[in-house]
C-alpha positions in Angstrom: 132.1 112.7 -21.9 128.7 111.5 -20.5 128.8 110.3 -16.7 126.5 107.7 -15.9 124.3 107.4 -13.1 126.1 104.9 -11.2 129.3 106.4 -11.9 127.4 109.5 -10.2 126.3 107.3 -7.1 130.0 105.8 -7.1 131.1 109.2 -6.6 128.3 110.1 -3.9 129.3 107.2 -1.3 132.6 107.6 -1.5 134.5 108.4 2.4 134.4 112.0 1.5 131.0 112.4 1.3 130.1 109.4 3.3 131.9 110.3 7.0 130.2 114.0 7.2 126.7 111.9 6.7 127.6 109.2 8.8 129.5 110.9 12.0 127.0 114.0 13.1 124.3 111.4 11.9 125.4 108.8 14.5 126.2 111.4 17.3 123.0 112.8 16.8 121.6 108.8 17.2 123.4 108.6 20.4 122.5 112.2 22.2 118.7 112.4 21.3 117.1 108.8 20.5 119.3 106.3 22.4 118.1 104.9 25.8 121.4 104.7 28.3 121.2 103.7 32.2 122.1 106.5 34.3 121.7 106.8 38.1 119.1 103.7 38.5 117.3 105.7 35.8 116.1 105.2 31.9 117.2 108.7 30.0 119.2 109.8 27.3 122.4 111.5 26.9 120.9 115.0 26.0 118.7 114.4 28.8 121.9 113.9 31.3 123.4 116.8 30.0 121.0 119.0 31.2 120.7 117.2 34.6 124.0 117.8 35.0 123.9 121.6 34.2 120.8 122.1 36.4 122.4 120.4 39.2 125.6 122.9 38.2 123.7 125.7 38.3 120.6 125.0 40.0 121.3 127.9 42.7 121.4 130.4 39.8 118.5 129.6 37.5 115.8 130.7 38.5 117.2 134.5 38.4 118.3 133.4 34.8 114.9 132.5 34.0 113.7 136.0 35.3 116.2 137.9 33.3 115.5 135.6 30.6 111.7 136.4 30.4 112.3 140.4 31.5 114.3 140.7 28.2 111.3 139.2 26.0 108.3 140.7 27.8 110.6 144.3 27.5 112.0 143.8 24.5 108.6 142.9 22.8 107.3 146.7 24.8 110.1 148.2 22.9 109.8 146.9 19.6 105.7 147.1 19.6 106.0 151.1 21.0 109.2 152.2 19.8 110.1 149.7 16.7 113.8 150.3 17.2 115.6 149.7 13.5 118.3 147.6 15.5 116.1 145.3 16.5 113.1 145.6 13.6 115.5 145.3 10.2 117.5 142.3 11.7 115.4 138.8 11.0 116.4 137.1 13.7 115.3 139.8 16.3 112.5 140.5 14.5 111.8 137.0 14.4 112.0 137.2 18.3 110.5 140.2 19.4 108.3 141.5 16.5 105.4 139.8 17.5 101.4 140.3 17.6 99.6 142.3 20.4 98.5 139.2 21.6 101.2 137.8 22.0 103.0 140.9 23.9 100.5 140.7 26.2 101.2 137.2 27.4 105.0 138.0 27.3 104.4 140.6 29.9 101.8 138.7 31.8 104.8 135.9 32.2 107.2 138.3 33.1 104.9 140.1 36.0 104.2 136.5 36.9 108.0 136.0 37.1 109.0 139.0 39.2 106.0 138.3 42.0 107.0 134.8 42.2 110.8 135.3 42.4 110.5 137.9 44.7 107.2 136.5 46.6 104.7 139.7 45.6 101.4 139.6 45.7 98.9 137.1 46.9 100.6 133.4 47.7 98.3 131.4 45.7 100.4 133.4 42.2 104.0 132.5 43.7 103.2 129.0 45.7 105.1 125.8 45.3 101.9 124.3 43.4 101.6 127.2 41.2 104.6 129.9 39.9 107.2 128.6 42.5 106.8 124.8 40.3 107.2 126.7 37.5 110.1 128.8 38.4 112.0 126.8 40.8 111.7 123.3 39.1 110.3 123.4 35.7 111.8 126.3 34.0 115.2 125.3 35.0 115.0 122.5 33.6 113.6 123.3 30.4 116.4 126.2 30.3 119.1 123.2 30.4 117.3 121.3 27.7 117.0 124.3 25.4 120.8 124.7 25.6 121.8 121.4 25.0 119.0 120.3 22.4 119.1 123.7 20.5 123.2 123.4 20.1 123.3 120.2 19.0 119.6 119.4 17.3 121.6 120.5 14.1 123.6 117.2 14.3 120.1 115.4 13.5 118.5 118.3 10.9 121.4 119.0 8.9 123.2 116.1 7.8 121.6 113.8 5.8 120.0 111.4 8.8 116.3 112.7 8.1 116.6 112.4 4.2 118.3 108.8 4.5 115.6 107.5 6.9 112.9 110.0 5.3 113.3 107.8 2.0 113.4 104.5 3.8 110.6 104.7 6.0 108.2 106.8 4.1 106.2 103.7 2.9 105.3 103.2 6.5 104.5 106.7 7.5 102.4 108.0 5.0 100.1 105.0 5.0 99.9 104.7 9.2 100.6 108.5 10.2 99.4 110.4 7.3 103.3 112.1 7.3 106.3 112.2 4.9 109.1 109.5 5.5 111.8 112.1 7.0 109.1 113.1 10.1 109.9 109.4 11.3 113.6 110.6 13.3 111.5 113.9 14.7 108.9 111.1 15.9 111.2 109.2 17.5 112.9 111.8 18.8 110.0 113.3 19.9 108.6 109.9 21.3 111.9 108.5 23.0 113.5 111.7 23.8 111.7 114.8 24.8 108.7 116.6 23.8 110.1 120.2 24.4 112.8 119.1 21.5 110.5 117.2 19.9 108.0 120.4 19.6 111.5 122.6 18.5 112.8 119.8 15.8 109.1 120.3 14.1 109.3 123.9 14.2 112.8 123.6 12.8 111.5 121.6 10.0 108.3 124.0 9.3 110.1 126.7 9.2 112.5 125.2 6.7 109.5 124.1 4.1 109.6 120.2 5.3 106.1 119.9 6.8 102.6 121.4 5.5 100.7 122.9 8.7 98.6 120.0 8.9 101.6 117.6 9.4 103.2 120.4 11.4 100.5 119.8 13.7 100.6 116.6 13.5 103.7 115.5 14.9 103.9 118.4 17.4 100.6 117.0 19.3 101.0 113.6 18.4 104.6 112.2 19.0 105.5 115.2 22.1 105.4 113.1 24.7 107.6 113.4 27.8 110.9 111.6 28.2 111.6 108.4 29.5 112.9 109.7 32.7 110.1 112.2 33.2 107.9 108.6 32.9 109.5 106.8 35.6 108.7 109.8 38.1 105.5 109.6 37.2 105.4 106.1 37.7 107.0 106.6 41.0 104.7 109.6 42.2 101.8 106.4 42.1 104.3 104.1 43.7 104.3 101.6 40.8 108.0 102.3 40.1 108.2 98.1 39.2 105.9 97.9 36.6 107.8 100.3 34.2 107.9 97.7 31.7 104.1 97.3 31.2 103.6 100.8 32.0 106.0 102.0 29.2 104.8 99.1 26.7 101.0 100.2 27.3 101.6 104.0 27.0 103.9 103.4 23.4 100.7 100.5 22.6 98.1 103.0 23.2 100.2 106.5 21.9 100.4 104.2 18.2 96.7 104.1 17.9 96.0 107.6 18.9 98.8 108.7 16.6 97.1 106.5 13.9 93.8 107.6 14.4 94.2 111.8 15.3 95.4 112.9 11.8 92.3 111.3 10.5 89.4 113.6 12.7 89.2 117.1 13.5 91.1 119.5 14.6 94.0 118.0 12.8 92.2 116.8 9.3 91.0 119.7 9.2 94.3 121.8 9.3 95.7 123.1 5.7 98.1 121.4 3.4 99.9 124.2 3.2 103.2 125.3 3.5 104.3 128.5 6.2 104.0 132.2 4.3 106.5 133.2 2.5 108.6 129.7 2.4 109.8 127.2 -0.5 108.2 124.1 0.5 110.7 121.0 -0.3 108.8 118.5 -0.9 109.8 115.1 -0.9 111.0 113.3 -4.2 109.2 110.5 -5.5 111.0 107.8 -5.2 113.0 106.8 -8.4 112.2 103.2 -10.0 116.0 102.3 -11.3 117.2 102.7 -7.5 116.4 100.7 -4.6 115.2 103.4 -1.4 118.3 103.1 0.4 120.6 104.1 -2.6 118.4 106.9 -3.0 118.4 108.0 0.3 121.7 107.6 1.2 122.6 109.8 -2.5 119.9 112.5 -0.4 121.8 112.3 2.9 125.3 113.0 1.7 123.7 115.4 -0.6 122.7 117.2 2.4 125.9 116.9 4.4 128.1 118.3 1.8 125.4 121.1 2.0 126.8 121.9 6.2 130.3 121.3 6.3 131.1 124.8 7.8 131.4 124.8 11.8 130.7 128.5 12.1 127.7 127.7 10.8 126.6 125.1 12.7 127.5 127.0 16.2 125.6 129.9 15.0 122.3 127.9 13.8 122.8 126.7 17.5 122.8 129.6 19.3 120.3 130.8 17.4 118.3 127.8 18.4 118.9 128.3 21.9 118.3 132.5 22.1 114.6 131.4 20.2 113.6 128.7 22.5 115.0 130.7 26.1 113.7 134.0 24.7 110.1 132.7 22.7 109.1 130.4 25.0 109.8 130.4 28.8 107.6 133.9 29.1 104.4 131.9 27.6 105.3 128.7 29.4 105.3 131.0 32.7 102.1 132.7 32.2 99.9 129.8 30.8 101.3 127.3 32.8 101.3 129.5 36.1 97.6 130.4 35.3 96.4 127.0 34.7 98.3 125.6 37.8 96.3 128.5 39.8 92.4 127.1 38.5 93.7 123.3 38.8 94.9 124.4 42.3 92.7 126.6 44.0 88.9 126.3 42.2 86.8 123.7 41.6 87.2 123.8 37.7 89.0 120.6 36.6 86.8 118.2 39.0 83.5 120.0 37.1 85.3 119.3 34.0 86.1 115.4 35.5 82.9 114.6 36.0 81.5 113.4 32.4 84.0 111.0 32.9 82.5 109.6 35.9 80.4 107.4 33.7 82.5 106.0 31.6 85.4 105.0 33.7 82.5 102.8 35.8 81.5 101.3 32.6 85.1 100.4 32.4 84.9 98.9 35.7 88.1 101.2 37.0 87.7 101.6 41.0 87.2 104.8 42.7 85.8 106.1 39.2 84.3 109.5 40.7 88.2 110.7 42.3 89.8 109.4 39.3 87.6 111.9 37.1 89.1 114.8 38.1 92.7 113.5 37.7 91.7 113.1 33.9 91.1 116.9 33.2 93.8 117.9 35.7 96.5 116.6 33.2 95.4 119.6 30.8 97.2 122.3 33.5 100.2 119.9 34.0 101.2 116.0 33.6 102.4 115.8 36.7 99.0 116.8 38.1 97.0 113.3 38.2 99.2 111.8 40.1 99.3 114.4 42.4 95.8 114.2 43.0 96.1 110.6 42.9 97.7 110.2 46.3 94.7 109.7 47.8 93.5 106.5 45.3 93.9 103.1 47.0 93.6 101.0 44.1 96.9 100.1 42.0 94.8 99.8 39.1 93.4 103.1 39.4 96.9 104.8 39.7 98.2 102.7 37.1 95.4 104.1 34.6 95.5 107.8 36.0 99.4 107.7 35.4 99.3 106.0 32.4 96.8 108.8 30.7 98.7 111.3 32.1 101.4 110.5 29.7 99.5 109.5 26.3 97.3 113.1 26.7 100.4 114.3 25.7 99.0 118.5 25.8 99.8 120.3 29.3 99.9 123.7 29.2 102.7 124.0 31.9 105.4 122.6 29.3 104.5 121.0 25.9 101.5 123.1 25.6 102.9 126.1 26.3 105.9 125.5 24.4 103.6 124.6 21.4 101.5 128.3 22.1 105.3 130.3 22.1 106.4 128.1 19.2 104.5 129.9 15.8 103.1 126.1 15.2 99.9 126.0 13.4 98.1 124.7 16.7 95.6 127.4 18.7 94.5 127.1 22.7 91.1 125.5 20.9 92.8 123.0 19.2 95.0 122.0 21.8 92.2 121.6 24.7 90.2 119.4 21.6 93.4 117.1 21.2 93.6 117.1 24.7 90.0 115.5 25.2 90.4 113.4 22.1 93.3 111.7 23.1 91.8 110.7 26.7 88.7 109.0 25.1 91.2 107.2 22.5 93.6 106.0 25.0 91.5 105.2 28.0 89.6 102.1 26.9 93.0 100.5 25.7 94.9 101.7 29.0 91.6 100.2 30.9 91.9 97.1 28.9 95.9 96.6 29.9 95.2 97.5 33.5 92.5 94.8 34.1 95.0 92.4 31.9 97.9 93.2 34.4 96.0 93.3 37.8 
């Protein structure tokens, strides 16, 4: 006997099939994407969850961090002088510490960067509080508490159903605006609301997996990766304008939608492959079919999907996997670029050289104390939190409004996102990054310039 295709859906959204879709889905919702009060504060749950672990643990990190790092940079020695067959025949080591010269090198250069900050060798300008110590003692630990928490529980939003159901809805709006397939719309808002460090590991995820082509790869990792909401209101805070986080926020999302609308259409990003990673079976997405509306077709994808990840062993294991990758692949090369870059923003005259094309055109946009805000501009490059450092000096609330605003849509610092993004195996190099970088500052400046002068 024949089914029929809605006898087939009838028996797709049944509560079977519908609760393992639904439940992960909408924990998922409420840990990464939604906004909750906590402290005075603007965050998210994931993002409380590691706030609470750091402040747990906070006496012990750092040295975690160190051991952390010690076991990449040596493990990577081992594997590139000795190729063990323990750790060479195994994927998922190999996939850790099988890596290219290049790339060895900076592992090691992070983890000599490491040891002389933790144990204060060398000359003070490597281990200071501006420079290594930031990086050690502040950033790191708290990047080690979001890797834990994101990478345990980022399955809940990969691998049941919640990016094929909203993949099918929404990709009428993305492709058109963001040159991206419907299902990159929860990593974009996940990316965009949440954090850009899980942001940047949800897109790898997906890459890996066949989802994205290395030009949307790209893409979203350097275009949605901005920094969480919390991590906004400090910023807003370092310039003391801590009440205007309404406009601040709304101007920042205004002017990150027209640089996400515009970058995928110039180089570097145009100009990045359509291609799918080597040695992968890209799944593309499915046209969608004419004799079903888009949300019965993505909710048949979705429970298709969940029905796929019912095993719990599973799902701890891709966690823990996800967690050893991001602690292991990435805090060595956030350690060494970062801590380098911190060093040249710090201690040369580099960044204000860089500032001063700039000069120019933030006097033809009428923003005060144009030639000290030039230098903040470039500054953001090493660090987001940089501008507003060197902003403390800047009378003018305009000014620091504009300086803290572009710190945030620039979206590419090489002491976190950018470094994650290096350690990551995106299709994105140093080049392209620093091009983005400068891109998105001429892009979002005139419409940041524009709201300040509406506002003040």
């Amino acid at each position: 006997m024949q089914i029929s295709k809605n006898q087939q859906y009838d028996n797709y959204i049944s509560w079977g099939k519908l609760l393992p879709f639904v439940i992960p889905s909408l924990i998922g919702i409420l840990l990464f994407i939604t906004p909750v009060s906590y402290q005075g504060q603007i965050t998210i749950p994931i993002a409380m969850l590691s706030k609470w672990a750091q402040g747990l643990l906070q006496e012990y990190l750092p040295l975690l961090v160190t051991i952390l790092i010690t076991i990449t940079g040596m493990g990577s020695l081992i594997v590139k002088v000795l190729r063990p067959a323990l750790l060479t025949r195994n994927l998922f080591w190999a996939s850790l510490f099988n890596v290219s010269l290049f790339w060895v090198t900076i592992r090691v250069i992070g983890m000599i960067l490491a040891y002389a900050t933790f144990f204060k060798i060398g000359p003070e300008w490597i281990w200071s509080d501006a420079t290594g110590g930031m990086l050690l003692y502040n950033l790191l630990p708290l990047l080690l508490t979001v890797f834990l928490f994101a990478g345990l529980l980022i399955p809940l939003l990969l691998n049941f159903g919640l990016l094929e159901f909203s993949g099918t809805m929404l990709k009428k709006v993305m492709r058109p605006l963001f040159t991206l397939p419907g299902r990159s719309s929860v990593n974009c808002i996940t990316s965009w609301l949440g954090d850009g460090t899980i942001g940047v590991l949800l897109t790898r995820k997906q890459y890996d997996q066949g989802y994205y082509t290395k030009r949307e790869a790209a893409v979203i990792s350097t275009t949605f990766s901005a920094v969480s909401i919390t991590f906004c209101f400090v910023v807003l805070t370092q310039v003391g304008l801590e009440r205007m986080f309404v406009p601040f926020y709304l101007t920042v999302t205004l002017a990150g939608i027209v640089a996400a609308i515009i970058m995928p259409r110039i180089p570097p990003l145009s100009r990045k492959k359509d291609t799918y990673h080597e040695g992968i079976t890209p799944k593309i997405e499915e046209e969608n079919k004419q004799d079903q509306p888009l949300w019965k077709q993505g909710l048949q994808q979705a429970v298709e999907k969940a029905d796929e990840n019912r095993s719990p062993g599973a799902f701890v294991k891709e966690g823990f996997h996800n967690v050893l990758d991001m602690w292991l692949g990435v805090t060595p090369i956030i350690m060494a670029v970062g801590t380098i870059a911190l060093i040249i923003a710090e201690y040369t005259p580099f960044f204000a050289w860089l500032g001063t094309p700039f000069i120019p055109i933030l006097q033809v946009l009428q923003i005060p104390e144009a030639v000290e805000a030039s230098q903040t501009l470039v500054a953001g490059f090493a660090d987001m939190f940089l501008p507003t450092v060197l902003a403390g000096g800047i009378e003018s609330e305009l000014t620091r409004f504009v300086i803290a605003c572009v710190s945030v849509t620039q979206l590419i610092y090489m002491s976190e996102v950018g470094g994650v993004l290096l350690g990551s195996r995106l299709p994105v190099t140093l080049k392209d990054l620093l091009l983005i970088f400068l891109l998105r500052t001429l892009i979002t400046l005139p419409i940041i310039a524009l709201m300040a002068h509406l506002l003040f």
